[in-house]
DSSP file (Angstrom, degrees, kcal/mol; ACC not computed):
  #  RESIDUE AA STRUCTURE BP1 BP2  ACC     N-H-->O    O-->H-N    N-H-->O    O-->H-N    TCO  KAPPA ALPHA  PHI   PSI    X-CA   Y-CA   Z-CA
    1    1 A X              0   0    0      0, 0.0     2,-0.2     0, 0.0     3,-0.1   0.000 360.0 360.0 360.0 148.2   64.3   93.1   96.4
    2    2 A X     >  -     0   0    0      1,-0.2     4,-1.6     4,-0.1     5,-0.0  -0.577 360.0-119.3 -93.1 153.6   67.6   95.0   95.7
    3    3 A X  H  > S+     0   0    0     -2,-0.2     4,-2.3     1,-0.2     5,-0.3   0.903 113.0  61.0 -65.1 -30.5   70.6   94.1   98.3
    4    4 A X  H  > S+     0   0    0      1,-0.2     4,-2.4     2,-0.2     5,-0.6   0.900 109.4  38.3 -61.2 -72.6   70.5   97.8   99.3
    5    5 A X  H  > S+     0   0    0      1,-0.2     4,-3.1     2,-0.2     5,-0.5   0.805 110.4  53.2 -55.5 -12.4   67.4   97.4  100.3
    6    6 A X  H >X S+     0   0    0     -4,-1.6     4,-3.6     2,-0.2     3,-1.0   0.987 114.6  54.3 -66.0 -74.8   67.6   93.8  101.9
    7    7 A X  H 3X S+     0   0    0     -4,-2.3     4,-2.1     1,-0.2    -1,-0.2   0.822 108.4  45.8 -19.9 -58.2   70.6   95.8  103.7
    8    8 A X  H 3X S+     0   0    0     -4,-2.4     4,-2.1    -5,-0.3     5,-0.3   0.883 113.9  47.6 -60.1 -35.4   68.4   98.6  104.9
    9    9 A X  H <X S+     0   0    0     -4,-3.1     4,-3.1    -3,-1.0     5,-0.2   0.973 109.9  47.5 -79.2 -48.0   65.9   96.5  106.0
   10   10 A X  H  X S+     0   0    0     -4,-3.6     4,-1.2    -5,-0.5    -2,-0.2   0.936 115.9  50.4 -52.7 -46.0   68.1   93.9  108.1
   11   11 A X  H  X S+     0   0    0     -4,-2.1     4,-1.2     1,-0.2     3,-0.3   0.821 114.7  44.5 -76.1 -45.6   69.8   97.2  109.7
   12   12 A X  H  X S+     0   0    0     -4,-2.1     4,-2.3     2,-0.2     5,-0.2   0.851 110.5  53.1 -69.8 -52.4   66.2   98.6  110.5
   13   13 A X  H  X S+     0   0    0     -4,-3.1     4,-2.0    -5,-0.3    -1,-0.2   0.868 111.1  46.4 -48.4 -49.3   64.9   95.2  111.8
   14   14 A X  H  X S+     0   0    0     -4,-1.2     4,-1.3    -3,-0.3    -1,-0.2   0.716 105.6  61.2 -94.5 -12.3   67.9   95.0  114.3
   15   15 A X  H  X S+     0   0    0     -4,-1.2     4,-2.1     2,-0.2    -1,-0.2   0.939 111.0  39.5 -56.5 -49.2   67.4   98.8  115.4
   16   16 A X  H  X S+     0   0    0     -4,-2.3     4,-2.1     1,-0.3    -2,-0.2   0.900 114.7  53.4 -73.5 -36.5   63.9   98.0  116.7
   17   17 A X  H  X S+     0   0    0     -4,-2.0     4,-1.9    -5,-0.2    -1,-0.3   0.914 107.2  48.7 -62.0 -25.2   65.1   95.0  117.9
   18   18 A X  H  < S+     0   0    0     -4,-1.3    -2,-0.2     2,-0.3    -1,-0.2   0.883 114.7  44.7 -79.7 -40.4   67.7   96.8  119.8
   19   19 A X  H >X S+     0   0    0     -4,-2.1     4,-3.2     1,-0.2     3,-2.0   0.972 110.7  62.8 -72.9 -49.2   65.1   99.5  121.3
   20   20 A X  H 3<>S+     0   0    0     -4,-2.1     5,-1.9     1,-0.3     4,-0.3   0.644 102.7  44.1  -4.3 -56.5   62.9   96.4  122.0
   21   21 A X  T 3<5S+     0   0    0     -4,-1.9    -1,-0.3     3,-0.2    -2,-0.2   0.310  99.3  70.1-112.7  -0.1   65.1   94.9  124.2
   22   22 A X  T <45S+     0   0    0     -3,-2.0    -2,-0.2    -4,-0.1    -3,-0.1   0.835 103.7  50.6 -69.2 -46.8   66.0   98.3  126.2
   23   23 A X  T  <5S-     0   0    0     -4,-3.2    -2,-0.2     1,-0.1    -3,-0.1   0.791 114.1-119.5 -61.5 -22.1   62.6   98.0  127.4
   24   24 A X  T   5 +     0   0    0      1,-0.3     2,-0.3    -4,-0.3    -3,-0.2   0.613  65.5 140.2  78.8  26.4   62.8   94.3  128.6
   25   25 A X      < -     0   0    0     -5,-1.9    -1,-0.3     2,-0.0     2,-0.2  -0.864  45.6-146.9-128.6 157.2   60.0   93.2  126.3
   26   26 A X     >  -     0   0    0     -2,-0.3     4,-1.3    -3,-0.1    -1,-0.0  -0.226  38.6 -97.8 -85.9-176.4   59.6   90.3  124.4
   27   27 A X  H  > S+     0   0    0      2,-0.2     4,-1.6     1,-0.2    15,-0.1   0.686 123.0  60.6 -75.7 -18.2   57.8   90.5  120.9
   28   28 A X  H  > S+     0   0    0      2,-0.2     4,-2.8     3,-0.1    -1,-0.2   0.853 109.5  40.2 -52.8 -63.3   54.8   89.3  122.3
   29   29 A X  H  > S+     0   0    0      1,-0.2     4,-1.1     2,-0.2    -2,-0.2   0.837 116.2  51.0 -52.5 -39.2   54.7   92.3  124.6
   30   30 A X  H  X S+     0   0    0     -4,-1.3     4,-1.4     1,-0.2     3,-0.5   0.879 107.7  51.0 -75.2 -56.5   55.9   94.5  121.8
   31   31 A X  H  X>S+     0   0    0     -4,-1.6     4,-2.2     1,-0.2     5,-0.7   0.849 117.8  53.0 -59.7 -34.2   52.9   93.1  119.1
   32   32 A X  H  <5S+     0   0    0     -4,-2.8    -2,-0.2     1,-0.3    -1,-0.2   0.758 106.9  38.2 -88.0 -16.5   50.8   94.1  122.1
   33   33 A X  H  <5S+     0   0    0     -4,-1.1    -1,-0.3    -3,-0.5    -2,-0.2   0.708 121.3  47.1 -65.8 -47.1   51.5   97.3  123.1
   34   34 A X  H  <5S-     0   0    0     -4,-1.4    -2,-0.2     2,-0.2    -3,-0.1   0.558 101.8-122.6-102.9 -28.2   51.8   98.5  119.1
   35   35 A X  T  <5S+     0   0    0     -4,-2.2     2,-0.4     1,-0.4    -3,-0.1   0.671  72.8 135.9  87.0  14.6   48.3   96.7  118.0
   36   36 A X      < -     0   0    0     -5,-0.7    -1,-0.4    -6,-0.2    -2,-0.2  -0.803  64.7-101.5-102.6 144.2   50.8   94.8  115.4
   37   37 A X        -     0   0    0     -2,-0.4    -1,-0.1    -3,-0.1    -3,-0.1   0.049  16.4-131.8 -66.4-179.5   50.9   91.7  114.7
   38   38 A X  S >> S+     0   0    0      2,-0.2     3,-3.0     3,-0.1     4,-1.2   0.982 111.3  50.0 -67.8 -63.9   53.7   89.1  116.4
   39   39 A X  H 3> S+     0   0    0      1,-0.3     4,-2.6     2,-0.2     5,-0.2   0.866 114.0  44.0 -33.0 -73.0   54.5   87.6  112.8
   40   40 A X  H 34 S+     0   0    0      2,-0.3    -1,-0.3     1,-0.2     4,-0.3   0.440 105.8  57.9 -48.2  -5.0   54.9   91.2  111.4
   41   41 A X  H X> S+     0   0    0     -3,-3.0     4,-3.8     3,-0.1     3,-1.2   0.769 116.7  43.7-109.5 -55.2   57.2   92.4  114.7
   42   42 A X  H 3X S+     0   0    0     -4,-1.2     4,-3.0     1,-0.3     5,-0.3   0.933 115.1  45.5 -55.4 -51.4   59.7   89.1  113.4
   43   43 A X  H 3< S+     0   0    0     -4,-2.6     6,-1.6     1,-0.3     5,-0.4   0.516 113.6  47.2 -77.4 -10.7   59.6   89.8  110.2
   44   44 A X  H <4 S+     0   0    0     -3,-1.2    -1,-0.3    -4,-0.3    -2,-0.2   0.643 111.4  45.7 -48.7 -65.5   60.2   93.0  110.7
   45   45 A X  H  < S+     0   0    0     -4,-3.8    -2,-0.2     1,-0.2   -28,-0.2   0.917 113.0  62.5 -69.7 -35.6   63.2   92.8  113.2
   46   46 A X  S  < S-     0   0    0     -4,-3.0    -1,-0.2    -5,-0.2    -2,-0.2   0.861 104.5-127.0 -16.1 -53.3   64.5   90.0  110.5
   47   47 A X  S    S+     0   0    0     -5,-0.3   -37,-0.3     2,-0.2    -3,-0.2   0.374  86.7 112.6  91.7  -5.9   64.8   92.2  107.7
   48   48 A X  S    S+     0   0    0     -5,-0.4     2,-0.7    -6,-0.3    -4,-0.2   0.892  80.5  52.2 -71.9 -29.2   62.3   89.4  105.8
   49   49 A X  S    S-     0   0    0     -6,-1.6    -1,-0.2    -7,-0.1     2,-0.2  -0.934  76.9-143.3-149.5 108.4   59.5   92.4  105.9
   50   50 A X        -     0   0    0     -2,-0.7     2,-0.4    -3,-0.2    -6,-0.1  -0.341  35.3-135.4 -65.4  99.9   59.9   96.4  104.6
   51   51 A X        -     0   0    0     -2,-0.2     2,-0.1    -7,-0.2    -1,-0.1  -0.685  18.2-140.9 -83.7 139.0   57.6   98.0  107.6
   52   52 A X    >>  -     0   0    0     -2,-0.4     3,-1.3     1,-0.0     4,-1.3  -0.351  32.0 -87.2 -78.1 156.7   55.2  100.7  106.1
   53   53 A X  H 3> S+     0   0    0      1,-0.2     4,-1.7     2,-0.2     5,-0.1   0.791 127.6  59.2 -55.2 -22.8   54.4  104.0  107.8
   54   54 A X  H 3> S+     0   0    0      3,-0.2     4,-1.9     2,-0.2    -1,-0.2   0.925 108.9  38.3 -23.0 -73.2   51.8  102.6  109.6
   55   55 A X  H <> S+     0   0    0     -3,-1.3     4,-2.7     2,-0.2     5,-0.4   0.790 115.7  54.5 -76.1 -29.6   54.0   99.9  111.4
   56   56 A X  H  X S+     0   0    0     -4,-1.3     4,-1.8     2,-0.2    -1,-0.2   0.879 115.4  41.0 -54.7 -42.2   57.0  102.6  111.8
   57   57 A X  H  X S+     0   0    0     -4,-1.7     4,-2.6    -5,-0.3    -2,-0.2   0.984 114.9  52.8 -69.4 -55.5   54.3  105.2  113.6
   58   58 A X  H  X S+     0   0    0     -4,-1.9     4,-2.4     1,-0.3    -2,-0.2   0.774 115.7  38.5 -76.7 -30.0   52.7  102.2  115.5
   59   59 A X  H  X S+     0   0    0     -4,-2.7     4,-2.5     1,-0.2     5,-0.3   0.962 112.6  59.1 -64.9 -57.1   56.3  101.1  116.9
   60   60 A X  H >X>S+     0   0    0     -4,-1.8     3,-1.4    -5,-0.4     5,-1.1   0.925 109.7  38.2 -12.7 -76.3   57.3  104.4  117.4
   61   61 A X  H ><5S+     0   0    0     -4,-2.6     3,-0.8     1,-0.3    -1,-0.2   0.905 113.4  56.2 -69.6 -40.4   54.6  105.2  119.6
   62   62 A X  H 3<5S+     0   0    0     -4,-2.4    -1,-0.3     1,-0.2    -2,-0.2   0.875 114.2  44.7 -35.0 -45.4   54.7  101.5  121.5
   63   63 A X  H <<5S-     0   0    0     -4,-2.5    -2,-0.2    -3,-1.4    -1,-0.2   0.427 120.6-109.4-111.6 -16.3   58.5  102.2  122.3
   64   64 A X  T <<5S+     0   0    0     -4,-1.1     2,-0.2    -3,-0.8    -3,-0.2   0.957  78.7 105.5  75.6  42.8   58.1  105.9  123.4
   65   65 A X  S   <S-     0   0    0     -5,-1.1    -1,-0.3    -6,-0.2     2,-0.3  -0.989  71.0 -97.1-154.8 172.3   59.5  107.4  120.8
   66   66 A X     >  -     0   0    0     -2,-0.2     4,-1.2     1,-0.2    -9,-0.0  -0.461  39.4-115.5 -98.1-176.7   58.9  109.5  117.6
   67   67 A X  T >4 S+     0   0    0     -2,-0.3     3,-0.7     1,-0.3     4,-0.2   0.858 110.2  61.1 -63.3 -33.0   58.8  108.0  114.6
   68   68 A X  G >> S+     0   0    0      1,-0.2     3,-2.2     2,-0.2     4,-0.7   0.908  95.5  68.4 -60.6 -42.7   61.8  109.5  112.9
   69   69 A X  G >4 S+     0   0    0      1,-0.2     3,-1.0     2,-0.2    -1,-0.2   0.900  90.5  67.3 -54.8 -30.6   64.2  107.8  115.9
   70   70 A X  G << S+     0   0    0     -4,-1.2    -1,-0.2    -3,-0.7    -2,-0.2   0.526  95.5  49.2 -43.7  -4.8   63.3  104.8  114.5
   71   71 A X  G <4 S+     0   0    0     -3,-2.2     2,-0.9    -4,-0.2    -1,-0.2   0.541  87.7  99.4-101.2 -23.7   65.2  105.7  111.5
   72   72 A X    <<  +     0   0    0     -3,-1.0     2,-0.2    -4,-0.7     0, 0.0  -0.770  50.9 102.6 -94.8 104.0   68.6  106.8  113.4
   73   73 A X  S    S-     0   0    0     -2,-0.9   -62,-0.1     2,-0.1   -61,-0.1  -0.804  78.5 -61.4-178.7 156.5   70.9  104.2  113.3
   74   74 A X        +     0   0    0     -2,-0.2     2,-0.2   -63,-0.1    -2,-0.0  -0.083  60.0 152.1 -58.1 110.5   74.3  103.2  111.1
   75   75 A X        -     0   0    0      2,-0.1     2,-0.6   -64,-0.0    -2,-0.1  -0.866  41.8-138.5-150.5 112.0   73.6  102.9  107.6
   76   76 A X        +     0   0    0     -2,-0.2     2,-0.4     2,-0.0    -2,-0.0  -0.569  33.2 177.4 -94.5 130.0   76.0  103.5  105.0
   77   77 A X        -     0   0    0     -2,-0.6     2,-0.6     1,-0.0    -2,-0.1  -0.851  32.6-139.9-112.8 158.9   74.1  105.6  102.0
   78   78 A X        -     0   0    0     -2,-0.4     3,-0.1     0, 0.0    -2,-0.0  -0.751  28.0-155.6-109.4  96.2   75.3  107.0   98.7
   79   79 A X        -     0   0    0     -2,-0.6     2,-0.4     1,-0.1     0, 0.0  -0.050  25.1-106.4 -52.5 139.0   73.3  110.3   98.7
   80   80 A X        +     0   0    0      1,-0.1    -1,-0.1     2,-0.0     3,-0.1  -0.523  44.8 165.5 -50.9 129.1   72.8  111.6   95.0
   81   81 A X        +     0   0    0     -2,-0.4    -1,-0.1    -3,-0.1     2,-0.1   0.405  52.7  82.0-163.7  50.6   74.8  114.5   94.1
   82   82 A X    >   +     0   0    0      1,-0.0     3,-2.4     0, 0.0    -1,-0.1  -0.864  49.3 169.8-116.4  83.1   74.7  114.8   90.5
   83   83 A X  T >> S+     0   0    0      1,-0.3     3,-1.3     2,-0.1     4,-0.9   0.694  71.7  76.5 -48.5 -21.6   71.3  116.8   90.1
   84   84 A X  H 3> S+     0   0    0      1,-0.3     4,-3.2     2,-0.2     5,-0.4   0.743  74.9  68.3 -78.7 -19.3   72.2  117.2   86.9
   85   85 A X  H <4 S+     0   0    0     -3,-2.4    -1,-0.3     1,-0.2    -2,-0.1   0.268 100.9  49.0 -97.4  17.1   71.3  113.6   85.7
   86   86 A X  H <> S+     0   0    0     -3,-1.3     4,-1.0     3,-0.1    -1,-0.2   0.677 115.1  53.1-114.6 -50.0   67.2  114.1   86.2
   87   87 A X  H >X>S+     0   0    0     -4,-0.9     4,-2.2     2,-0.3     3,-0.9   0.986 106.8  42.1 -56.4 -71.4   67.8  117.5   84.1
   88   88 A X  H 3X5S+     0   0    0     -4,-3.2     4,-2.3     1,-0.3     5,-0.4   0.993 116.6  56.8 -57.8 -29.0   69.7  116.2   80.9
   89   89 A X  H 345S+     0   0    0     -5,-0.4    -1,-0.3     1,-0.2    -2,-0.3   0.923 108.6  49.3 -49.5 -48.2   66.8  113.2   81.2
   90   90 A X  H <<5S+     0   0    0     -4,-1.0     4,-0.4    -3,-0.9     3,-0.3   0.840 108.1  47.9 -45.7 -62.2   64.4  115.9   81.1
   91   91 A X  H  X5S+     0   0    0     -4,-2.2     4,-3.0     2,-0.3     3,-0.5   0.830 102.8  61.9 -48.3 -59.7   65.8  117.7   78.1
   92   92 A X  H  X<S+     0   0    0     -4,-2.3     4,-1.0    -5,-0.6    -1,-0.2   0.780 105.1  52.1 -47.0 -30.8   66.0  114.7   76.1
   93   93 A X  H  > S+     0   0    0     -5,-0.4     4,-0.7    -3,-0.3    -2,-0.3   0.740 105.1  52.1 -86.6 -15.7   62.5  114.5   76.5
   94   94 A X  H  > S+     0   0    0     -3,-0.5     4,-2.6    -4,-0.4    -2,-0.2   0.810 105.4  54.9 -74.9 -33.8   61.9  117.7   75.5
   95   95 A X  H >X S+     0   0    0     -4,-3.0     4,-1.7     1,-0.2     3,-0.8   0.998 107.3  48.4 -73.3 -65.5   63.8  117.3   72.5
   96   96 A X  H 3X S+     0   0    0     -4,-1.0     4,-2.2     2,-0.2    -1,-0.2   0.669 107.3  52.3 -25.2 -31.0   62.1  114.5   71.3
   97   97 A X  H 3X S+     0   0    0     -4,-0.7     4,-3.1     1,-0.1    -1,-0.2   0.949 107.1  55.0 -84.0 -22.4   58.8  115.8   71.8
   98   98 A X  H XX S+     0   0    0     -4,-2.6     4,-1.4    -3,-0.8     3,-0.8   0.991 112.7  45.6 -40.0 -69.6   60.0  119.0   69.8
   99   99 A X  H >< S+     0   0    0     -4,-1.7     3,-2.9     1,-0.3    -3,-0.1   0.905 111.4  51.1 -41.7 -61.9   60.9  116.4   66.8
  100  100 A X  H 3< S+     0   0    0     -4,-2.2    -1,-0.3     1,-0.3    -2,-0.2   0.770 116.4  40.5 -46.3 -44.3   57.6  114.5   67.1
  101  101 A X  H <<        0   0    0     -4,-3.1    -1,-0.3    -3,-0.8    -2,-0.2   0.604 360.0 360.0 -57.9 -23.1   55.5  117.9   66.9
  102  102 A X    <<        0   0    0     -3,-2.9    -1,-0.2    -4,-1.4    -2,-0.2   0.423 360.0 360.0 -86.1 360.0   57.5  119.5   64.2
């Protein structure tokens, strides 16, 4: 796994934990409410385990919220913003397949 993501996921983990523990509930309560398993609610608030949309919806909805507030919390990314670099990638493929046809 790449350290960005290891980051993302440990930052993610401790967000739920952090809503988790607004309510008063343990993890128990949490796996029981959400129809997820316990293992998967630690490994999860860990960072050891990248939750899928599934487990994001299922928390979501446990925690009384929508799914995208799970996602709001401090995380520093570096947003693309040289579009340009999919383009010349593109083009380079184009030219080559020009050669190969000619």
């Amino acid at each position: 796994m790449k350290n960005r993501d290891s980051e993302f996921q440990i930052a993610f983990g401790k967000h739920v934990k952090k809503l988790r523990d607004e309510k008063d509930w343990s993890q128990e309560q949490l796996a029981a409410i959400s129809n997820i398993d316990i293992n998967q609610i630690s490994r999860v608030e860990t960072g050891k385990h990248a939750a899928n949309l599934h487990t994001i919806k299922a928390l979501a909805i446990a925690l009384g919220k929508y799914p995208d507030e799970l996602l709001r919390f401090a995380f520093n990314i570096k947003l693309n913003t040289d579009f340009r670099v999919r383009h010349k990638k593109a083009s380079a493929q184009k030219q080559r397949l020009r050669q190969i046809s000619l």
